[in-house]
C-alpha positions as CSV (number, residue, x, y, z in Angstrom):
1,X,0.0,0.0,0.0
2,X,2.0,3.3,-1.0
3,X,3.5,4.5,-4.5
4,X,5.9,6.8,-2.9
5,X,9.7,6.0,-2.6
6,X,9.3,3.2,0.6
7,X,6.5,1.6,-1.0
8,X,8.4,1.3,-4.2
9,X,11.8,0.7,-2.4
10,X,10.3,-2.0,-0.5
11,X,8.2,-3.9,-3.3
12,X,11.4,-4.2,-5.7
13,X,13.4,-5.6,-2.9
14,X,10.3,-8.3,-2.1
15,X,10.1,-9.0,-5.5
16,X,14.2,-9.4,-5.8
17,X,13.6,-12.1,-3.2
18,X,10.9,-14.0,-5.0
19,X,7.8,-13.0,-4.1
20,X,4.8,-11.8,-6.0
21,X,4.6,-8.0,-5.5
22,X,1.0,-5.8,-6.6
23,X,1.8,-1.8,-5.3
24,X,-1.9,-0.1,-4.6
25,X,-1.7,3.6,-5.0
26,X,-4.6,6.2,-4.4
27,X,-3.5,8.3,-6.9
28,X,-4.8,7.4,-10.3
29,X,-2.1,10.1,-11.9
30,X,0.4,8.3,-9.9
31,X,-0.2,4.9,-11.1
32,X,-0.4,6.1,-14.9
33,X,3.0,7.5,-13.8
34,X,4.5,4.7,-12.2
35,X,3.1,2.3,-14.9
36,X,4.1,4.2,-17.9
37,X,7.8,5.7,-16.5
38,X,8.3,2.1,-14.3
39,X,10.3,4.8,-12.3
40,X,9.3,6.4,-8.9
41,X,10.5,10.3,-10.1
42,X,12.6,10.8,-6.5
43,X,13.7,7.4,-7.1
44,X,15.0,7.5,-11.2
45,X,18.0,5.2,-10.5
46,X,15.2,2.1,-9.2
47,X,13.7,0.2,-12.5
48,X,10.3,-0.9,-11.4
49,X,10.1,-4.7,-12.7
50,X,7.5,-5.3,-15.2
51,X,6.5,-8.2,-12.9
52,X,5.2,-6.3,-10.1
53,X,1.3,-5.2,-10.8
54,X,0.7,-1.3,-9.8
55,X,-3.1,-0.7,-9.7
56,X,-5.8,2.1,-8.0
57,X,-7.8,-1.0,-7.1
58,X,-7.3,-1.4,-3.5
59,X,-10.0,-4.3,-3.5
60,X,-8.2,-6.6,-6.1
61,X,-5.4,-5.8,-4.7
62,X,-6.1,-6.6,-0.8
63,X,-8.4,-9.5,-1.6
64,X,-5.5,-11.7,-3.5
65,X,-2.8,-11.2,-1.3
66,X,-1.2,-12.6,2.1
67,X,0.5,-10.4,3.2
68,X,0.0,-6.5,2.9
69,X,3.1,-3.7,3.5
70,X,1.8,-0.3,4.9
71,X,3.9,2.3,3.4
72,X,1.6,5.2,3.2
73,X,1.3,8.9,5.1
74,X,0.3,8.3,9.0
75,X,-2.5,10.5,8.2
76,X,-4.0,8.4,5.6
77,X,-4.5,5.6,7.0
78,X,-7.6,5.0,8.5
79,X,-8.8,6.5,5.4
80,X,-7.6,3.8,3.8
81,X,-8.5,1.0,5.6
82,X,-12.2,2.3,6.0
83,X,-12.2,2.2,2.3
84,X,-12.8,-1.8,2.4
85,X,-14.9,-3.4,4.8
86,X,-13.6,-6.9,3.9
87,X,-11.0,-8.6,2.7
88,X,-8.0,-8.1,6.1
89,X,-8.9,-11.1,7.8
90,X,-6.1,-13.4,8.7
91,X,-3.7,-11.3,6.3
92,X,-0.3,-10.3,8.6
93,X,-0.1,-6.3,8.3
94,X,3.7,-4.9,8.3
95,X,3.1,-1.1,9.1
96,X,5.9,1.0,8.0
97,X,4.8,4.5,8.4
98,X,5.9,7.0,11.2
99,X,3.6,9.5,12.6
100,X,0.3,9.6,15.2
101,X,-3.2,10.3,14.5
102,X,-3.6,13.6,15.2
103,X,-7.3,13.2,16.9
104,X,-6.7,9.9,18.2
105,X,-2.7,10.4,19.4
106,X,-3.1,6.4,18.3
107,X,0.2,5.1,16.5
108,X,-0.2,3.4,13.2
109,X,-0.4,0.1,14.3
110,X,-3.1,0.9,16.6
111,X,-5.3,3.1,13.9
112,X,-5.2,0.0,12.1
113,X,-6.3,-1.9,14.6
114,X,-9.2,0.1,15.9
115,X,-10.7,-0.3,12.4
116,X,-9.5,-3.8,11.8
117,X,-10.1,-5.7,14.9
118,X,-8.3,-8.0,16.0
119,X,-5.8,-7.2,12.9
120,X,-2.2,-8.6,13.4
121,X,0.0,-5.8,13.0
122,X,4.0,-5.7,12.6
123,X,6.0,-2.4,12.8
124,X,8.7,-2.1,10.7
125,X,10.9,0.9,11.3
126,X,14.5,2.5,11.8
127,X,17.1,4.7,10.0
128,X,16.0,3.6,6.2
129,X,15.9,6.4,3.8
130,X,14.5,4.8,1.0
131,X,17.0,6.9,-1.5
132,X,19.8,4.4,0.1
133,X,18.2,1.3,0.3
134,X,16.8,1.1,-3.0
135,X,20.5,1.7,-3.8
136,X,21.5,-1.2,-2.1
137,X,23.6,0.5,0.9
138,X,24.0,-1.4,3.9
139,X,21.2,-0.6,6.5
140,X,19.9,-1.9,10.0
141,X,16.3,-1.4,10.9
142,X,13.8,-3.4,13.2
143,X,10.6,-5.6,13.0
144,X,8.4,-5.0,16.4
145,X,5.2,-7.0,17.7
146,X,4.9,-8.5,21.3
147,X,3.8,-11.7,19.0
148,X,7.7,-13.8,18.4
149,X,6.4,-16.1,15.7
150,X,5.2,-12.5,13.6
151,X,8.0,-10.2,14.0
152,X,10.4,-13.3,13.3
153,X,8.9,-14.2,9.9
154,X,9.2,-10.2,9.1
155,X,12.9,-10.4,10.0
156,X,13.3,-13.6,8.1
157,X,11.4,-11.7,4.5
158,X,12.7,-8.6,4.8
159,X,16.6,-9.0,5.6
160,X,19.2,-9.7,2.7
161,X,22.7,-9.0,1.7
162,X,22.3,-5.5,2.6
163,X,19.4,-5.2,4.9
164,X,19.6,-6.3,8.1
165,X,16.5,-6.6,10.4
166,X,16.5,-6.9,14.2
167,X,13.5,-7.8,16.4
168,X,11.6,-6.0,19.5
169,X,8.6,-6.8,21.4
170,X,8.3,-3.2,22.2
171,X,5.8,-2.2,19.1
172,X,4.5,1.4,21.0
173,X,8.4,2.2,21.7
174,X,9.6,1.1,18.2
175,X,6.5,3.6,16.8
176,X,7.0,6.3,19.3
177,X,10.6,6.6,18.1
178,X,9.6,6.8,14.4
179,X,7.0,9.6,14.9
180,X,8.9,11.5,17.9
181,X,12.3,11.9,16.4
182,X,10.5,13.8,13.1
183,X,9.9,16.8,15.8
184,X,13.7,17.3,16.7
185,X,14.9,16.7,12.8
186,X,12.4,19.8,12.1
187,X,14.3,21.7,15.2
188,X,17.8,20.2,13.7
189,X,16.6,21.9,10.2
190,X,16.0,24.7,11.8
191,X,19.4,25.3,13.6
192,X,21.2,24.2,9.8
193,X,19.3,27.5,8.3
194,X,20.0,29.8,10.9
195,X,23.5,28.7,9.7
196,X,24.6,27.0,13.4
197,X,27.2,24.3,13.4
198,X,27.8,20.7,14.7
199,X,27.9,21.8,18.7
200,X,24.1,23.5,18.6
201,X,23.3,19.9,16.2
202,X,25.1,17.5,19.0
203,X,23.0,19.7,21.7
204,X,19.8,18.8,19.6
205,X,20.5,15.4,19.6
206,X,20.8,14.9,23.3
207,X,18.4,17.0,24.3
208,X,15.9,16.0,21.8
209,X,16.5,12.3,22.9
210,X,15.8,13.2,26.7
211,X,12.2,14.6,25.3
212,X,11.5,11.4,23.2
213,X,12.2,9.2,26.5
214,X,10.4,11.2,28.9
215,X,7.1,11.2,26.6
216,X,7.7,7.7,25.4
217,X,8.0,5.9,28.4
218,X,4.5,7.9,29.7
219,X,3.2,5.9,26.8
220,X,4.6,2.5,27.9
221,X,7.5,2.7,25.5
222,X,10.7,1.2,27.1
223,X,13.7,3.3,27.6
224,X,16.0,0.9,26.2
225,X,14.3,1.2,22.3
226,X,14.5,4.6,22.4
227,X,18.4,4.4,22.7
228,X,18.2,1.6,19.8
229,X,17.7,1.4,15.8
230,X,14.2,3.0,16.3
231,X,15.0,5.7,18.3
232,X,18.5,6.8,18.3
233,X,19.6,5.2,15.5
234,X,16.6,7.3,13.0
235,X,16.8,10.5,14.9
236,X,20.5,10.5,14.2
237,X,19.7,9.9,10.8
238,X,16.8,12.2,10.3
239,X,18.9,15.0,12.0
240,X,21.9,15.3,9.9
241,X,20.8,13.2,6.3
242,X,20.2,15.6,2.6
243,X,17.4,12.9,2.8
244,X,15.7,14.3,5.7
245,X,12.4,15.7,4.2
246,X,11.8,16.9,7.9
247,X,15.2,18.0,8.5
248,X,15.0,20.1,4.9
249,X,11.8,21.5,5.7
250,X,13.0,22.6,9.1
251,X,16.1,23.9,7.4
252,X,13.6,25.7,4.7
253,X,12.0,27.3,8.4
254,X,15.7,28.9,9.6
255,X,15.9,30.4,6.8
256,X,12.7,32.4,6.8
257,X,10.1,30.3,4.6
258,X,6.9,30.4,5.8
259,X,5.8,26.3,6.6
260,X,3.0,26.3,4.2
261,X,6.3,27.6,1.6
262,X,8.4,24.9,3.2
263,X,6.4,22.0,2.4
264,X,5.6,22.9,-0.9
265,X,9.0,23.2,-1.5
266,X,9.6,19.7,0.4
267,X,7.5,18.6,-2.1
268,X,6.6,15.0,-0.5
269,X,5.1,14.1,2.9
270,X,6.6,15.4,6.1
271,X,5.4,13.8,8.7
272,X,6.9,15.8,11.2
273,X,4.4,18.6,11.1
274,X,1.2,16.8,12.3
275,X,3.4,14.7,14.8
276,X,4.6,18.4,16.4
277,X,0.9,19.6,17.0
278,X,0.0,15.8,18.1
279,X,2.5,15.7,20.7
280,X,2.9,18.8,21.7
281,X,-0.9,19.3,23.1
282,X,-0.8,15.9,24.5
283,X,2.2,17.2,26.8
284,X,0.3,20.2,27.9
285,X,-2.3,17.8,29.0
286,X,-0.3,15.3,30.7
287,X,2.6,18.2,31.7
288,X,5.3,16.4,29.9
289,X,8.4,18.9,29.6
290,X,9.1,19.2,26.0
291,X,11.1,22.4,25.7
292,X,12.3,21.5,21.6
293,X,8.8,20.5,20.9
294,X,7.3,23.2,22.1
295,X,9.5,26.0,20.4
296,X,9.1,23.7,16.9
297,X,5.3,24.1,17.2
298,X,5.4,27.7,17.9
299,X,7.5,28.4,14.8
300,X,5.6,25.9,12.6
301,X,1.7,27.4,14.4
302,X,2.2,30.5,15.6
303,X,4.8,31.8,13.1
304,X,7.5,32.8,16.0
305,X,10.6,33.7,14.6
306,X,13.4,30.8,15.0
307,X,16.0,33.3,16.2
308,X,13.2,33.8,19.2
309,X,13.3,30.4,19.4
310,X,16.8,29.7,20.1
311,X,16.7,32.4,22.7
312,X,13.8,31.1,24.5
313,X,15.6,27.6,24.8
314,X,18.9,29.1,25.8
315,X,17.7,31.1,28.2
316,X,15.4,28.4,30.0
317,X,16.0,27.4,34.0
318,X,19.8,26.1,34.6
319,X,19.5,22.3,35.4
320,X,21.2,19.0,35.8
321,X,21.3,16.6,32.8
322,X,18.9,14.1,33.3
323,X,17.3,11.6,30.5
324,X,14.3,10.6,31.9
């Protein structure tokens, strides 16, 4: 599900491995793209095989599968699976989008299964840009469900010569990470246009790691996947990759685009922006301390300057380090 650059990535490398592949895409443009060019255009170096099937026909392709891949925008989702009443049952679902319901705050696995009930649902996530991986670069990334025998057969499909899958029980921690570190690539953007160097980045990173424990584990995450592939492992590469469609349109930010400018000029789906608002009024509520969150939402909603930002950050209460 998904005819964006993971969705492609991932149903070439399935393929490569011998399965039969069918990519569903909403877009009815984008499938007479993808069928006619065989080409994802951020991906022009990936040759879609003529064996895999794309289609806009979400019921054909749901109803003769096994197995169906999420890779579609967080926000989309229920959408999505609302669109066909029948057809899930005993399929295994591998979610691989990053993000949370903004209404909800559920994470994808969970919006799937409040409209599919009972729905077995595998989270597949990490530091994966799919411009790297569908080149074939060596990359670690992890398949999560409390359910062994499920996130074992992911790890078994999806690892190869150059993709290596790890396991964890820990689906809400592996998801949290995924959606959470989005928030401080925007705020790493950010400090890249404002034209700071690798000392206000490093200070990100820590900081913004502190934040994505302290809320996860209020969520039942556990502290030792956020310092792992799903959580330290893809803020790291959020924060500092060209890849980084959050990190670019945070960068877009520092340097005085408006964010309706930004993403436009992103130009794909940044997931980072509905996360920001989603977590940030959840820690109001709950009176989480999320100091980066909050001066990324006020720059993204209330249009504060990010030089304001900075200063609000850097001139905060004097305090021990402490990730918790």
């Amino acid at each position: 599900m998904g005819g964006g650059t993971w969705g492609i990535t991932l149903a070439c490398l399935l393929f490569d491995t011998g399965n039969s592949v069918k990519i569903w895409e909403f877009s009815k443009d984008k499938v007479d793209l993808l069928k006619r060019e065989r080409k994802e255009p951020h991906l022009p170096w990936l040759f879609i095989p003529s064996g895999i099937e794309i289609t806009d026909n979400l019921e054909f392709s749901i109803w003769s599968c096994d197995l169906i891949v999420v890779a579609i925008p967080s926000w989309t989702i229920r959408e999505a699976f609302l669109r066909l009443k029948e057809g899930w049952e005993d399929k295994l679902i591998i979610s691989c989008s990053k993000g949370l319901e903004e209404q909800t705050f559920l994470t994808p696995s969970q919006v799937i299964r409040d409209v599919i009930k009972d729905a077995r649902v595998v989270a597949l996530s990490g530091p994966s840009h799919a411009e790297e991986v569908s080149k074939k670069i060596p990359t670690a990334i992890i398949s999560a469900t409390p359910i062994e025998n499920d996130r074992i057969f992911v790890q078994n499909l999806f690892s190869n010569q150059y993709l290596r899958v790890y396991t964890n029980p820990d689906i809400i921690g592996v998801e949290l990470g995924g959606a959470l570190k989005n928030i401080i690539a925007i705020a790493s953007g950010i400090s890249d246009g404002l034209g700071f160097g690798d000392n206000t980045k490093a200070g990100l990173f820590c900081r913004g790691m502190a934040e994505m424990v302290r809320f996860g584990i209020s969520f039942g995450g556990n502290k030792e996947t956020f310092f792992g592939l799903s959580g330290m492992g893809d803020l790291m590469v959020t924060c500092i990759s060209r890849h980084s469609r959050n990190r670019r349109f945070g960068e877009l930010l520092g340097k005085g685009e408006s964010p309706e400018s930004a993403e436009k000029k992103v130009n794909m789906a940044v997931e980072g922006i509905r996360t920001t608002k989603a977590v940030y009024e959840k820690s109001k509520i709950l009176n989480i301390d999320m100091p980066i969150t909050d001066e990324v939402y006020k720059i993204i909603f209330e249009k504060k300057k990010a030089s304001e930002a900075v200063l609000s950050l850097l001139k905060r209460e004097l305090k021990e380090e402490v990730i918790r």
